[in-house]
N, C-alpha and C positions, 0 to 999 in steps of 0.2 A: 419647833417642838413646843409642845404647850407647857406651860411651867407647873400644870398639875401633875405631870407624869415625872416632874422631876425622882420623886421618893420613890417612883417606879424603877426607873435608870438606876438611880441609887444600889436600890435592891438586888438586881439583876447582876449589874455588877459586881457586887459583894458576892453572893452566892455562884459568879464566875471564877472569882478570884480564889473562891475557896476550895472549889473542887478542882480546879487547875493548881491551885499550891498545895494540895492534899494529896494527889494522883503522881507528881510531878516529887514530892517528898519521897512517897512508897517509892516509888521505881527508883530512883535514887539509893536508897537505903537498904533496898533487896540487890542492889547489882551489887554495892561497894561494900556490904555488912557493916557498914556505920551509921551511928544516928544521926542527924539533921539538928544543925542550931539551930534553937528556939528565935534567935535573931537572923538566921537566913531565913526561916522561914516567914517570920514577919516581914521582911524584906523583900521577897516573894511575893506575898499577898500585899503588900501596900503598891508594888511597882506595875502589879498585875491588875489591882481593884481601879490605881491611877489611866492607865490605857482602855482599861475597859468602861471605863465610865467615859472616859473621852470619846471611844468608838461607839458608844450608845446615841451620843447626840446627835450623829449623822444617819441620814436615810442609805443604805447603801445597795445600790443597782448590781447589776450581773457585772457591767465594766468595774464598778470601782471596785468589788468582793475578788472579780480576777487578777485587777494591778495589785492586790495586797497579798493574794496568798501564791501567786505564783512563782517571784523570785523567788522565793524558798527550797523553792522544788527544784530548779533549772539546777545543772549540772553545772560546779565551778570551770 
């Protein structure tokens, strides 16, 4: 990766983190009727912006997009 596109990654990731820990608050807060620490949710978007900035610096193919999202799914 070229290191101009770093503030790109940056970015990208930020604005992942943000609507993954905004989305992931609501739903939260509409099932349980309680509000969200201001500190879980920083905690949220730091742990979220951390993996997504990490997963931005790799190219990722069809195999590797399917070894990550598939455990998930498979039944215990």
């Amino acid at each position: 990766m070229f290191e101009s596109s770093a503030p790109l990654r940056a970015t990208r990731a930020a604005m992942f983190a943000a609507v993954c820990s905004a989305l992931g608050a609501v739903g939260h807060a509409y099932m349980s009727g309680a509000d969200i620490p201001a500190s879980g949710l920083m905690g949220a978007f730091a742990v979220t912006f951390g993996l997504a900035w990490l997963g931005a610096g790799r190219r990722g193919g069809p195999v590797g997009i399917a070894a990550v999202s598939s455990p998930p799914l498979l039944p215990p």
